[in-house]
C-alpha positions as a Markdown table, in Angstrom:
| # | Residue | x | y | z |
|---|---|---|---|---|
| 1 | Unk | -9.5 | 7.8 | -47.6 |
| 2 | Unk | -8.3 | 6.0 | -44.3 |
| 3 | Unk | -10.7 | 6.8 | -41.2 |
| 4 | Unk | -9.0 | 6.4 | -37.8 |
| 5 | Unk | -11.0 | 5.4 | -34.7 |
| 6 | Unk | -9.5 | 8.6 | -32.7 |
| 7 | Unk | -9.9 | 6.3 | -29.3 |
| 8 | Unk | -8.1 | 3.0 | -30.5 |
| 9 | Unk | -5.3 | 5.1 | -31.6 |
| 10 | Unk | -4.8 | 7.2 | -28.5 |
| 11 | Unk | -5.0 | 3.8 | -26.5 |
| 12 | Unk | -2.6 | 2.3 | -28.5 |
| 13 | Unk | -0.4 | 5.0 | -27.2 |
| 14 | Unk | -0.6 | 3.5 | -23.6 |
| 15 | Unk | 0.6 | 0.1 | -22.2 |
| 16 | Unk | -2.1 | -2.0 | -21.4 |
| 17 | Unk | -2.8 | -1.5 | -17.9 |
| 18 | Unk | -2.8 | 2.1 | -18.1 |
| 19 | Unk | -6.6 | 2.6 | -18.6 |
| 20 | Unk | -7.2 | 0.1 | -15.3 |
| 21 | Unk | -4.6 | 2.7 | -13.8 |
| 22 | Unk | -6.2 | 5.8 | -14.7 |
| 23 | Unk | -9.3 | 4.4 | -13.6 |
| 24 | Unk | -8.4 | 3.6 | -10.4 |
| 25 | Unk | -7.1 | 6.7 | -9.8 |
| 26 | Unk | -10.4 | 8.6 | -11.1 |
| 27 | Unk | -11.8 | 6.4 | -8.1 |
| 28 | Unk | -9.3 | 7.2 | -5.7 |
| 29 | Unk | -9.7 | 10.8 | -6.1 |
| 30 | Unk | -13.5 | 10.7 | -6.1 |
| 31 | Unk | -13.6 | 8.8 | -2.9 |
| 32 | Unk | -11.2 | 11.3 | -1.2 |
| 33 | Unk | -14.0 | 14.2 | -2.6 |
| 34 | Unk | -16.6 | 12.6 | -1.4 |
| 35 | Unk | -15.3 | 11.6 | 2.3 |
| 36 | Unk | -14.4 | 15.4 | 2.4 |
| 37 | Unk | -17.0 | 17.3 | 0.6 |
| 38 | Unk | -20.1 | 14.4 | 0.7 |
| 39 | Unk | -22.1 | 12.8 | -2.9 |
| 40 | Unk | -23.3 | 16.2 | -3.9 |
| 41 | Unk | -19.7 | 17.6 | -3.8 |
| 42 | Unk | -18.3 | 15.4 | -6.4 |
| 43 | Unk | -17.8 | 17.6 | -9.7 |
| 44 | Unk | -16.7 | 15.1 | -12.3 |
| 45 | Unk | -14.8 | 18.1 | -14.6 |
| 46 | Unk | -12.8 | 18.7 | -11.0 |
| 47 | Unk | -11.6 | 14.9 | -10.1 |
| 48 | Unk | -10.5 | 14.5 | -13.7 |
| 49 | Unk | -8.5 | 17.8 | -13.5 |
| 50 | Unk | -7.1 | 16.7 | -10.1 |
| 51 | Unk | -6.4 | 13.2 | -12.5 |
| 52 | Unk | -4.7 | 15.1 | -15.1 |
| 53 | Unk | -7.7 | 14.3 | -17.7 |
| 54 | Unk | -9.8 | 16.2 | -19.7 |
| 55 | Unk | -13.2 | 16.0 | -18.3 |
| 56 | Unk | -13.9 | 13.9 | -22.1 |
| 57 | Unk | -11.9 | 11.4 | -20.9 |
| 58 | Unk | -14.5 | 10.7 | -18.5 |
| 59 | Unk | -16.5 | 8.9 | -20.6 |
| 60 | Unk | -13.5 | 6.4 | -21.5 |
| 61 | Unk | -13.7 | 5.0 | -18.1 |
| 62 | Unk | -17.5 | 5.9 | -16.7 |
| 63 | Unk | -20.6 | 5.8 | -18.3 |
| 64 | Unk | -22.4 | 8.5 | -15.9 |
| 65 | Unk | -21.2 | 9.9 | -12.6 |
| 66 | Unk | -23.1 | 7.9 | -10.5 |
| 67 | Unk | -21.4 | 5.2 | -11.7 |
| 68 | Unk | -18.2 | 6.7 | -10.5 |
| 69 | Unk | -19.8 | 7.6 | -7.4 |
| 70 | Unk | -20.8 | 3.7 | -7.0 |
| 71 | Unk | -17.2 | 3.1 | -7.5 |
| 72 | Unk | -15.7 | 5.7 | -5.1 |
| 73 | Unk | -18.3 | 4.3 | -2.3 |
| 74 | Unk | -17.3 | 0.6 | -3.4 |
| 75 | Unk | -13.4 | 1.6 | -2.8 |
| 76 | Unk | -14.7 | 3.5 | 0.6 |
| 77 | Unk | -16.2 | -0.1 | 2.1 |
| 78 | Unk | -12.6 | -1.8 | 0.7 |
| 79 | Unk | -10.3 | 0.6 | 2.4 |
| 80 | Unk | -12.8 | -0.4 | 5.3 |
| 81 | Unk | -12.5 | -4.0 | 4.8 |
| 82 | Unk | -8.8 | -3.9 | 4.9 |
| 83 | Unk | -8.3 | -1.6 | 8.4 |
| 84 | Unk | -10.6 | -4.7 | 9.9 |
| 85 | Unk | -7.7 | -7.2 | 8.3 |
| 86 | Unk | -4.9 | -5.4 | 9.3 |
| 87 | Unk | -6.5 | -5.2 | 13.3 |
| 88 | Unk | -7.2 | -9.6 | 13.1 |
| 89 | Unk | -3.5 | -9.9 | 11.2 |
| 90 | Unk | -1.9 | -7.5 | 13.8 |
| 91 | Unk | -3.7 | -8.0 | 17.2 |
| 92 | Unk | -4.9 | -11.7 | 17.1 |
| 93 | Unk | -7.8 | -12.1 | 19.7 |
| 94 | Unk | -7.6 | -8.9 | 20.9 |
| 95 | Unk | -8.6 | -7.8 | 17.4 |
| 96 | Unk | -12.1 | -6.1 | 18.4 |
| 97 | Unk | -11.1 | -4.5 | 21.5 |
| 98 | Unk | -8.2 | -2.3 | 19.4 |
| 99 | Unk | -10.5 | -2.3 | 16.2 |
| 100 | Unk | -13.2 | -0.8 | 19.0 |
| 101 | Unk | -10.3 | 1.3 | 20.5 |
| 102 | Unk | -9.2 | 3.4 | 17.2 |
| 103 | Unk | -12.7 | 3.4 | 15.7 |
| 104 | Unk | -14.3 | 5.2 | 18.8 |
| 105 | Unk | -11.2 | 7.2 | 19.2 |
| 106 | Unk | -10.5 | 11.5 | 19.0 |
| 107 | Unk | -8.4 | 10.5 | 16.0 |
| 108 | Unk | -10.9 | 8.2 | 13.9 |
| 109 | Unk | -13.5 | 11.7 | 14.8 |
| 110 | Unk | -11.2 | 14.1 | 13.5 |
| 111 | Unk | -10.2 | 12.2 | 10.2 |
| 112 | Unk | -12.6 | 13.7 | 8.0 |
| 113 | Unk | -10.7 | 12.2 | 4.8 |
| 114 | Unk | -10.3 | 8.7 | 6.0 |
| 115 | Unk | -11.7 | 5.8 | 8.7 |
| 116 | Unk | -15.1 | 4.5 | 7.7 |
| 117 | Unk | -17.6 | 6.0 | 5.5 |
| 118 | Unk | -20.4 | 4.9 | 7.1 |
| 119 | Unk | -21.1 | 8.2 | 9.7 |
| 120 | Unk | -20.0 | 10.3 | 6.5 |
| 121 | Unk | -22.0 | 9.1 | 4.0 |
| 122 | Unk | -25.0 | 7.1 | 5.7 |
| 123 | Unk | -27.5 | 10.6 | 5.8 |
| 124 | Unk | -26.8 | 11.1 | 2.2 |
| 125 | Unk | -27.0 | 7.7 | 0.8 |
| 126 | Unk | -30.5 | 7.2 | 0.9 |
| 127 | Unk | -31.2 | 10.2 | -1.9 |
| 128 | Unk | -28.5 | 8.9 | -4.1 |
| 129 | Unk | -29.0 | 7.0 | -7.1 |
| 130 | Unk | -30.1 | 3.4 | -6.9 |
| 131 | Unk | -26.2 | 2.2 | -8.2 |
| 132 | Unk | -24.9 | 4.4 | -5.7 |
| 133 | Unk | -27.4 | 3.1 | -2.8 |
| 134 | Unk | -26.5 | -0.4 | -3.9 |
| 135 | Unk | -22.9 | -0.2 | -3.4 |
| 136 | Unk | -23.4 | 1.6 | -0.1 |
| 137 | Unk | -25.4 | -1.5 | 0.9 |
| 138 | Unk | -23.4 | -4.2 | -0.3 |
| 139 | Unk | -19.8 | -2.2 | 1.3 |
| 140 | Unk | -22.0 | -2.6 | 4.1 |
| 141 | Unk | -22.3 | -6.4 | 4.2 |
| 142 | Unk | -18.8 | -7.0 | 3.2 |
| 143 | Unk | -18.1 | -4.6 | 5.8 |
| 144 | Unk | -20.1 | -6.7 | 8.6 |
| 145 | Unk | -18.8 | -9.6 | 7.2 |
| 146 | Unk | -15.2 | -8.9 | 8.2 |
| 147 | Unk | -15.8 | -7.6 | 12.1 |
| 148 | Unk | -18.3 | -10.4 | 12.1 |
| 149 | Unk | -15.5 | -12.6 | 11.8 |
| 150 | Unk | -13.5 | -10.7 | 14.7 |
| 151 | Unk | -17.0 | -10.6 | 16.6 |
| 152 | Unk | -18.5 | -13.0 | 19.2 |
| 153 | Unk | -22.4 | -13.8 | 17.8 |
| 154 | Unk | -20.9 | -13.3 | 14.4 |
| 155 | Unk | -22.6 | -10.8 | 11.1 |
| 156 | Unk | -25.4 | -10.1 | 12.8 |
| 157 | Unk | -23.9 | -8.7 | 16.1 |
| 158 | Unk | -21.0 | -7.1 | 14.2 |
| 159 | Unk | -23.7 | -4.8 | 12.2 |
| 160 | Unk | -25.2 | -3.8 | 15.0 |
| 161 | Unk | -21.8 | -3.1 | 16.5 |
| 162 | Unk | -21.2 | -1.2 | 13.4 |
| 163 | Unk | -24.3 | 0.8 | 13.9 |
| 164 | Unk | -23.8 | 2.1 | 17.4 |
| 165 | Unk | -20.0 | 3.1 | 16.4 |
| 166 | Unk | -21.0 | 5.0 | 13.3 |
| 167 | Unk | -24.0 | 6.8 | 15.1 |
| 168 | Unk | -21.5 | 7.6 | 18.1 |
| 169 | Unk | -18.8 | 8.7 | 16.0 |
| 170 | Unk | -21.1 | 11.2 | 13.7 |
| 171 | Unk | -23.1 | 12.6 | 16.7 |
| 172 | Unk | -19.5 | 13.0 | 18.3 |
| 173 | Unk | -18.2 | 15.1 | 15.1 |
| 174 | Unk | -21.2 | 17.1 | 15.8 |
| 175 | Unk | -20.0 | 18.7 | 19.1 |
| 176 | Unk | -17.9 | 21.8 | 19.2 |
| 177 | Unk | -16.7 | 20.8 | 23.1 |
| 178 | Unk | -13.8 | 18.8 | 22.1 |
| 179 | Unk | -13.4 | 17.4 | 25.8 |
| 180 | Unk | -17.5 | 16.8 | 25.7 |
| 181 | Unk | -17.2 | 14.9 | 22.0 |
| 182 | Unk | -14.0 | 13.0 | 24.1 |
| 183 | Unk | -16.2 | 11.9 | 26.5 |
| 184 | Unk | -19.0 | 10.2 | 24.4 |
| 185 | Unk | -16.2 | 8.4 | 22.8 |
| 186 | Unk | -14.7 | 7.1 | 25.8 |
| 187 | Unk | -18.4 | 6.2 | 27.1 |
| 188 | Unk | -19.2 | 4.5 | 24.2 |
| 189 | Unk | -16.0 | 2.0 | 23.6 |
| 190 | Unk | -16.8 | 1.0 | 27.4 |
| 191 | Unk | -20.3 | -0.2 | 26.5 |
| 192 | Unk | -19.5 | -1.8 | 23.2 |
| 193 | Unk | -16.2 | -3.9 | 25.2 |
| 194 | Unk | -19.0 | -4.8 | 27.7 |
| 195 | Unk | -21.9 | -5.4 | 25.7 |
């Protein structure tokens, strides 16, 4: 009697990158959940329907959700990372002050499902799991890292930049005066460009 290891021979259905392709999707679709619905609205059974998975298949890729939810932050920080890229590539010196411009921006507040995850996720974090803490913290650095390098005084004065724009940009999601929420905005990108 032959015995067939059920999961080599469903891979070996699939060309070799698909698994790194299937995860990444799993990831993409849980950081989209998470930006819109917070941590505690990721179901795992839902994103791998959304994936076109069986919620088994799951375990082919993650060995508990918060590892997922480590990922899905991790992928947050990156998409993060690159916005700060694109505004050095694109805009040269004037870099900050258009990286300042569209972060403290109406647009950047109502983009629930995209922009940084900092102001979304930054009141949940700290009751997460220690994985999922961990990649908040270290999306954080590399986060830093980039405007720090768009940033006069460098890391340290880029995190705290970081820090006044997130806490702006949540407290301005918190208004229901659209012109009032405006307003902060617009106050706040004239202190940062000064400060």
């Amino acid at each position: 009697m032959v015995v067939i290891d059920s999961q080599k021979a469903l891979m070996a259905r699939y060309s070799a990158g698909h698994k790194e392709k299937t995860r990444d999707l799993v990831i993409d679709l849980a950081a989209s959940c998470i930006r819109r619905d917070g941590l505690e609205g990721l179901g795992v059974a839902k994103i791998m329907a959304e994936a076109g998975l069986t919620h088994g298949g799951f375990y082919a890729h993650f060995s508990s959700r918060d590892q997922l939810l480590a990922a899905a932050v991790a992928r947050l920080f990156d998409h993060g990372v690159e916005t700060i890229a694109h505004f050095k590539s694109k805009h040269g010196e004037a870099a900050l002050e258009r990286y300042v411009d569209f972060y403290l921006s109406p647009r950047h507040r109502d983009d629930l499902t995209g922009g940084c995850p900092i102001p979304a996720l930054s009141s949940e974090v700290r009751h997460a799991a220690s994985e999922v803490r961990a990649a908040f913290e270290e999306g954080l650095d590399r986060l830093s890292e980039a405007l720090g390098a768009i940033t006069p005084g460098g890391r340290k004065a880029a995190l705290s930049l970081l820090g006044e724009m997130a806490g702006v940009l949540a407290l301005s999601r918190t208004l229901s005066d659209a012109k009032r929420s405006s307003e902060m905005l617009a106050s706040a990108r004239r202190s940062a460009l000064l400060g």
